[in-house]
RODO-2510 file (C-alpha; in nm, 4 decimals, decimal comma):
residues 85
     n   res          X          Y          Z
     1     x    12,3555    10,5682     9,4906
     2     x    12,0989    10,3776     9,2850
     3     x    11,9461    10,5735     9,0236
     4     x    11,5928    10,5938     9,0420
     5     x    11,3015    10,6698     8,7958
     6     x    11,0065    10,9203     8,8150
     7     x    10,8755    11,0547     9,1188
     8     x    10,5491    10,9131     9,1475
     9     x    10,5149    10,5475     9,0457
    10     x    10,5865    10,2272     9,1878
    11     x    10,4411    10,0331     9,4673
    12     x    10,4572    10,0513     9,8304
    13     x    10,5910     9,7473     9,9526
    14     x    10,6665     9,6736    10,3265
    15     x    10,9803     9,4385    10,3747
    16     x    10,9012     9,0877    10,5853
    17     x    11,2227     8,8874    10,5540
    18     x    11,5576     9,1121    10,4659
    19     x    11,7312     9,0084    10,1559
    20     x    11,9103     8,6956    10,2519
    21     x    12,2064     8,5498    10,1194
    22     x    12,1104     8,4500     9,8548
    23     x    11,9580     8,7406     9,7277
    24     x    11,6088     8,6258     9,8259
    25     x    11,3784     8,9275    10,0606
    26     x    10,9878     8,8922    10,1274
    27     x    10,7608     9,1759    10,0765
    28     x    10,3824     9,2851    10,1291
    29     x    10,1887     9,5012     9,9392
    30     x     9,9021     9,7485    10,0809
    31     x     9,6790     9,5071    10,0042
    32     x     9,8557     9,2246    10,2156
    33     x     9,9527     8,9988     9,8744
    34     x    10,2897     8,8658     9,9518
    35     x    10,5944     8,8417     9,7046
    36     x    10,9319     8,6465     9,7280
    37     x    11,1506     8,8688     9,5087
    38     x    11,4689     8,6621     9,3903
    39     x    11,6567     8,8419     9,0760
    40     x    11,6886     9,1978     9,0335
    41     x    11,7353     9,4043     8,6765
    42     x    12,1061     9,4991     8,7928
    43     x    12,3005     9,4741     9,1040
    44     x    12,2095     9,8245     9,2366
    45     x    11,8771     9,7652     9,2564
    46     x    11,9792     9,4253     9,5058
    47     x    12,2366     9,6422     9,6984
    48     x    11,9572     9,8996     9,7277
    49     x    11,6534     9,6742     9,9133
    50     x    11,9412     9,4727    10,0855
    51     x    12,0132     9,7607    10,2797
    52     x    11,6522     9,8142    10,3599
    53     x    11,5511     9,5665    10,7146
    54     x    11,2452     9,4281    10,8086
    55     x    10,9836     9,6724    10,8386
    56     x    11,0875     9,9236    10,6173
    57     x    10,8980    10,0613    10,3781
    58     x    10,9929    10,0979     9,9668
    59     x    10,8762    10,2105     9,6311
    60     x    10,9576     9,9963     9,3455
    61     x    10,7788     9,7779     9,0590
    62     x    10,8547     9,4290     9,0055
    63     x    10,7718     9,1983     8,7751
    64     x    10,7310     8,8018     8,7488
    65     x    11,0704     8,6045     8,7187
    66     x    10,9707     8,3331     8,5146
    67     x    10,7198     8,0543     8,5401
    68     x    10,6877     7,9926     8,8683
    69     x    10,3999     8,0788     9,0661
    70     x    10,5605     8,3680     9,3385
    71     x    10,8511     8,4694     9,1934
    72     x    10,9370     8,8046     9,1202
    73     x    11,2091     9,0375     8,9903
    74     x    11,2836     9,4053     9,0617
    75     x    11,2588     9,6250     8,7489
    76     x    11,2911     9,9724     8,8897
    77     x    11,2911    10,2190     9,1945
    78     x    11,0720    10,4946     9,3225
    79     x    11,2152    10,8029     9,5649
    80     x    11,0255    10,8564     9,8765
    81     x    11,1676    10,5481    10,0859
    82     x    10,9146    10,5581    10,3898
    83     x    11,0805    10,4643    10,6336
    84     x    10,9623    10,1972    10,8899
    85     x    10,5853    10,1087    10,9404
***
């Protein structure tokens, strides 16, 4: 099990396209802004969202991965998984 950081935090993202392959997943914030997550702080936190599907619902932060526009990375994770939307 991934360990995960304080109980309130994070931000409720909603997953649009599964982690892929190559480690790639799509998510949407509350506010509709869309992120293309590709690296993740450690391997837990990819195994964690990749066994998340479209639909689901997550807590987590994320941060920019670099320079290009709509990249991001995972940097930490939040309990209260809400299930599907």
């Amino acid at each position: 099990m991934v360990e995960m950081v304080t109980k309130s935090g994070g931000k409720t993202f909603t997953i649009v396209n599964e982690v892929n392959d190559h480690g790639a997943a799509t998510l949407r914030d509350e506010n509709g802004s869309t992120y293309h997550v590709t690296s993740y702080d450690n391997r837990a936190l990819r195994d964690y969202l990749a066994s998340h599907h479209s639909g689901d619902r997550v807590r987590m932060d994320i941060e920019r991965a670099g320079v290009r526009a709509n990249v991001w990375q995972v940097s930490a994770l939040y309990p209260g998984v809400e299930g599907q939307a």
